[in-house]
N, C-alpha and C positions, 0 to 999 in steps of 0.2 A: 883118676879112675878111667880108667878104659871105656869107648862105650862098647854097649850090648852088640851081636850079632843080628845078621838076619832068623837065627833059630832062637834068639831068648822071645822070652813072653812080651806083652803087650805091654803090662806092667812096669817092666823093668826099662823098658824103651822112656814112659811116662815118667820113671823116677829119675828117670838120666836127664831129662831133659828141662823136669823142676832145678834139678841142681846145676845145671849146665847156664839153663838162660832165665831160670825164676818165671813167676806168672805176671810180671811185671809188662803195662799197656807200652808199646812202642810203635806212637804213628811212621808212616814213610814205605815208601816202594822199592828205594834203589837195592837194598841187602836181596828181599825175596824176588826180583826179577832179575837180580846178579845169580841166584841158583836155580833158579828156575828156567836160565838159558844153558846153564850145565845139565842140566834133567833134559832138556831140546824137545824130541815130540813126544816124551813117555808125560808131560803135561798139556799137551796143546790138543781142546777138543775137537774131533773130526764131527761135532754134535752141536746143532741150534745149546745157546747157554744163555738160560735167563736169570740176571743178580737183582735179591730185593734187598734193599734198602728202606729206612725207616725207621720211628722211635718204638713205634707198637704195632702190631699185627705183621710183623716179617713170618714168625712162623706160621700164624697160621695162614695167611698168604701162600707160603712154599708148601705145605699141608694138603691145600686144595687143589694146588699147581698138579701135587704128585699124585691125587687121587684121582684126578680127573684123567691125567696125561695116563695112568693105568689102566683106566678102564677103557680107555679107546687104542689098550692093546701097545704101547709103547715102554719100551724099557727104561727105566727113569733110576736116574742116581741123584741123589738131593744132599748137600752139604749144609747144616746147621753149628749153632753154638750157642750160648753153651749146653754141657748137658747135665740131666737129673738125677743119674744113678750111676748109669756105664756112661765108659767113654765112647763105648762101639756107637752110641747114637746118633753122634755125631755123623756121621757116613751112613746113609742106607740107599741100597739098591733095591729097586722095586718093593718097596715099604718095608723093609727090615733090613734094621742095621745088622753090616757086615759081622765077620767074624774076627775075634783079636786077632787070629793067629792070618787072615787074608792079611790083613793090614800091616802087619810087621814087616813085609818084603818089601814094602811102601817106603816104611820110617827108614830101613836102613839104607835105601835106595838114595835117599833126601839127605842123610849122616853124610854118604857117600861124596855126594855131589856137593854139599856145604864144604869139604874140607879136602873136594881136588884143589890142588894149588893151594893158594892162601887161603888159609879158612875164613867163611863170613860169619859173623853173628848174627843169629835168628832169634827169634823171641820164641817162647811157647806158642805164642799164639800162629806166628808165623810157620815154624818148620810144623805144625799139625796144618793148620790149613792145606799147605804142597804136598804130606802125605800124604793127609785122604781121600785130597782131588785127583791123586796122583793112583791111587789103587782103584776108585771108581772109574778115572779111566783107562783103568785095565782092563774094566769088563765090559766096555763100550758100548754104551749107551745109547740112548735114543734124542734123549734129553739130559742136559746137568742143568740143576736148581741149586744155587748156592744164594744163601742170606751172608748177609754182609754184620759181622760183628759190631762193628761201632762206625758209626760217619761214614764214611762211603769212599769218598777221594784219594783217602792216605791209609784205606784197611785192606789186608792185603788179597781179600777176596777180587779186588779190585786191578789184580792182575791178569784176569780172562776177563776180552771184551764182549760185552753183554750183547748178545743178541736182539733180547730185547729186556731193559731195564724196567722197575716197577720202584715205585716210591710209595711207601703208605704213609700214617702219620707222621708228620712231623712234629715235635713239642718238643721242651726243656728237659734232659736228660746231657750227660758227659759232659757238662758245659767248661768243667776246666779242658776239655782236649778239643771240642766244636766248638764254641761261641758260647755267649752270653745271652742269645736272644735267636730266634726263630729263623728268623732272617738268615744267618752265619750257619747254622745248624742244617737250614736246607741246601747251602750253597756248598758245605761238603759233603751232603747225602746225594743231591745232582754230580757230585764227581763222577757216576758209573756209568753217565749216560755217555753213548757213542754215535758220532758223525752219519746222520744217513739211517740211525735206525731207531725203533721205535720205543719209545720211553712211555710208561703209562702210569700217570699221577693218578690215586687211591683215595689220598689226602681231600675231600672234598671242600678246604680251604686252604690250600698249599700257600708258603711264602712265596712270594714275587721272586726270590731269588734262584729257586727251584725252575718256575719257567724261565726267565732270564737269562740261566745256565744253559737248559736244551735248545732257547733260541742260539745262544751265542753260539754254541759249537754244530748245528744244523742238523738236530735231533728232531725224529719224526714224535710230536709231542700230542696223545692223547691225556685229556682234559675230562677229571668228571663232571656231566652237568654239560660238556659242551660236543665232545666225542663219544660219550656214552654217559648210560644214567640208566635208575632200575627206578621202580613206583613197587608198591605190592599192599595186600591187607594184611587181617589178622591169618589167612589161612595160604596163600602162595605171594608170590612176589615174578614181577617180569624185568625184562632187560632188552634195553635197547641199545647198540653201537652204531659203525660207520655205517654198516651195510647188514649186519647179522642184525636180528633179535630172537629172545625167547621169552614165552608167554607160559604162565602156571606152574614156572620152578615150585617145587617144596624150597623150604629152607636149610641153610646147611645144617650138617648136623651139630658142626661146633654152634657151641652155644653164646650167646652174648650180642648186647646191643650192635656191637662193630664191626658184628662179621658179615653183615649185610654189604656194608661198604668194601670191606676185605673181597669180598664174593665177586661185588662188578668188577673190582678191578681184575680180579684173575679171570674172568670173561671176555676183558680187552684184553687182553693177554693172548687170550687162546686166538683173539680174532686176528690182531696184528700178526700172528704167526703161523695165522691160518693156511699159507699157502706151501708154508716147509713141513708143518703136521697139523695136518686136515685132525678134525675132533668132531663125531655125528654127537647130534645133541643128546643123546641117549644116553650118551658117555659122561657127558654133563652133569646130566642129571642123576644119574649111579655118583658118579662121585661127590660128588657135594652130598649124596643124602650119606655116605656111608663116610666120608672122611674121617679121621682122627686125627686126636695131637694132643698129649698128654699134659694136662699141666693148667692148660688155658682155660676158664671158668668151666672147670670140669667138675661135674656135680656127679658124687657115689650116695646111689641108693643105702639108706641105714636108718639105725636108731642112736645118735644122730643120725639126719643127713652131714657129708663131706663135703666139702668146696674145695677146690682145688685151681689155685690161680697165680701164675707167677708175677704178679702185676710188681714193680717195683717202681714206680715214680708218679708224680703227683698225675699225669693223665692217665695212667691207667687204675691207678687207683678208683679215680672221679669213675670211670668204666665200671669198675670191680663195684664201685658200692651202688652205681643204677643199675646194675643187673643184680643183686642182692636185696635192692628194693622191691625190683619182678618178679620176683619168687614168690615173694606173697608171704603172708603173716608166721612167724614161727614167736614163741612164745620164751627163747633163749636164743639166744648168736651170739657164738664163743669165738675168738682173734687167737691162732697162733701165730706169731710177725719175727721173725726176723731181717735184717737189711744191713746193706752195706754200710759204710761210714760215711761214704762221699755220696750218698743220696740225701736227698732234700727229704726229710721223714716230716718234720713234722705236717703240711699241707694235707700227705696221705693218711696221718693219724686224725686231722681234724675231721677230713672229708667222711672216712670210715666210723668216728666216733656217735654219731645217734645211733648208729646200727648196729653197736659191738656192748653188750650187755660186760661180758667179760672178758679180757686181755691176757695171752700169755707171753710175754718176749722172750725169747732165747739165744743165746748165742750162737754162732755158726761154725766152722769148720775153716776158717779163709783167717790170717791177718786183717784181710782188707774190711773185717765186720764188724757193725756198732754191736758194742756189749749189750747183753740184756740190761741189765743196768743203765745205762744211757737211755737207752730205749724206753725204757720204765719213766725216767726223767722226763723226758720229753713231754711222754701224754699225760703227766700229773700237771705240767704247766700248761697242756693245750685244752685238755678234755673240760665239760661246761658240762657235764655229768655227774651229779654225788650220786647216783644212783650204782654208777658199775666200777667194777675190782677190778686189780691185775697181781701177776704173781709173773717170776722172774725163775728159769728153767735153764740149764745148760746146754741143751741139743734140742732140736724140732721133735725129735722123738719122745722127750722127756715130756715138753710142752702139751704135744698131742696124749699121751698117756694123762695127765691131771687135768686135759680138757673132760677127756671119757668119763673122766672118775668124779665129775660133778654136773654131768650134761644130763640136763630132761630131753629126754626119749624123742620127746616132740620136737625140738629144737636144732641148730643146726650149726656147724664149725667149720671155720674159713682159716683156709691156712694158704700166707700168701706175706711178700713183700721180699722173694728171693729166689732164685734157681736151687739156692742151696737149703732155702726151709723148705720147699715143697719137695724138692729131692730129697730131704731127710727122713721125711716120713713114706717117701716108698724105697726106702734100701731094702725091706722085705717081701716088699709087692705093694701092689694096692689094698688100704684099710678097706675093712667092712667093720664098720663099726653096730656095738650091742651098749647100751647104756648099763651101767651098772648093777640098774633093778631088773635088767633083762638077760644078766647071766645068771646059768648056774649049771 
């Protein structure tokens, strides 16, 4: 089958290229930097470009990059992955994602250039990534924010040299494609770092291998704790760096024990990069109070309350259930979970198990996902609870409907262990949820 045009849909671009190249992970550079010298300058930014890397907090890291860098008046394109509902989310300029129909002069651009001469083969992952960098810098920017998909070294975000790089946590996650251990994990997420310019570790316990890497190749290496560091109480929090500080921040607005640590680092960020875009702290401080980013311990007012987390591996999980602790007493806490197959589940089922009265699994949308069933399995051999149920659901939507339909008023429902559970229950928007005795 032919591919699509520059005038077909967005859609049809995404169906051509599930069947073309699959969603199959394929590490390595040389295919997307062989087309991306045929694309010449319609890829290469004329724009400071900062790549985070990391096992947890990449987003919202790039969240607060893009909030802040707006409010001090700069035009910002921010490259993520994956995404919750649309695909357009992936790509947004100035805090909203592009339009299908901008981006499709993009895809065919990228068609184009994959198959002057001998055609190269690209992954999904690949030929989206060069389109959407590629239409963002059509409309030229002030700054590009792209997070790095997986590992750092051999993803192919990893093909614009980073201005200035950011590494947040480091943990156990893709360990068949990184390593087996922390160590191997940080030495391909340091892949992004570049000769001569500033790298800003997040990670307040980074592996050795992480600094190691920016010495080896004469990376300007801030250090939390040694190049910068925050203190704060229960009501503001301050920040110290090289030369800047600030004093009486509020807290951001994303929510969660982590994002504190997320926050300095994107404050070294702003500082290291201080002299290509100046940031008044005022900007600062607008953006971090008003930031967003959908997904990440995102709590919806209701009867229940919603939680909204894409937490999927055993640290963020550990994350998801001390911030679920902070909340403070709810009298039910309902789990909709589904997960991949290649993640480590049970660690996340044990950790979250005193806090989850009731469990819903379901299955996902992907090949690549553990059955409800499996799922179900697991936590009858892991859970130390005869107190709490589970029930086994087709879709996240299914799950969240017989959450509703048994939740006291007062209680609260976490739906979390996937891009594609917490995606499934906003295909129709964001739930406001009413407890059963509360409609009519």
């Amino acid at each position: 089958m032919p591919p699509p045009d520059a005038t077909a849909p967005l859609a049809r671009w995404l169906a051509h290229l599930e069947r073309l190249h699959g969603q199959r992970i394929t590490l390595g550079l040389e295919r997307v930097q062989a087309v991306a010298r045929r694309l010449g300058d319609a890829v290469q930014p004329r724009c400071p470009v900062i790549t985070v890397a990391g096992t947890n907090g990449k987003g919202s890291t790039c969240a607060m990059l893009e909030a802040i860098y707006r409010q001090a008046g700069y035009r910002t394109g921010l490259y993520t992955s994956p995404h919750l509902v649309d695909f357009e989310e992936r790509a947004r300029l100035d805090g909203v994602p592009m339009a299908a129909g901008d981006l499709v002069p993009s895809f065919a651009a990228v068609e184009a250039a994959r198959t002057a001469g001998e055609a190269i083969a690209l992954s999904y992952f690949e030929f989206t990534t060069l389109a959407l960098v590629h239409a963002l810098l059509a409309r030229r920017p002030d700054v590009l924010i792209l997070e790095v998909g997986m590992g750092g070294r051999l993803d192919a975000v990893n093909l614009w040299d980073a201005d200035c790089a950011v590494i947040t946590s480091v943990d156990l996650d893709h360990m068949e494609y990184l390593g087996p251990d922390r160590e191997a994990i940080g030495y391909e997420k340091a892949g992004i770092v570049r000769t001569g310019r500033p790298v800003v570790v997040s990670d307040p316990v980074p592996p050795r291998s992480v600094i190691d890497r920016a010495i080896e190749v004469g990376a300007d290496v801030w250090l939390a704790g040694r190049d910068f560091r925050h203190t704060g109480d229960r009501q503001q929090w301050n920040w110290q760096g090289r030369s800047r500080r600030y004093s009486g921040l509020a807290y951001p607005a994303l929510r969660g024990v982590n994002q504190l640590v997320n926050a300095a680092g994107v404050l070294a960020v702003l500082e290291a990069l201080h002299p290509r875009l100046p940031v008044a702290a005022q900007a600062v401080r607008q953006g971090l109070a008003q930031v967003e980013w959908v997904g990440r311990f995102q709590i919806v007012p209701g009867q229940p309350v919603l939680v909204l987390d894409v937490a999927h591996n055993p640290h963020a999980a550990a994350a998801l259930a001390e911030n679920l602790d902070a909340m403070g007493f709810y009298p039910q806490t309902q789990a909709v979970f589904g997960a991949m197959a290649d993640k480590d589940v049970r660690p996340m089922l044990e950790r979250l198990d005193p806090l989850i009265d009731v469990w819903h699994f379901c299955d996902l949308p992907t090949a690549r996902a553990a059955r409800a069933a499996d799922l179900h399995g697991l936590w009858q051999a892991a859970t130390r609870r005869r107190d709490a149920t589970a029930a086994q659901h087709p879709d996240p939507a299914a799950a969240l409907r017989a959450a509703v339909e048994g939740a006291d008023p007062a209680g609260r429902i976490v739906i979390f262990g996937s891009f594609y559970t917490v995606g499934g229950v906003l295909q129709q928007g964001l739930p406001r949820l009413g407890a059963k005795h509360l409609q009519g």
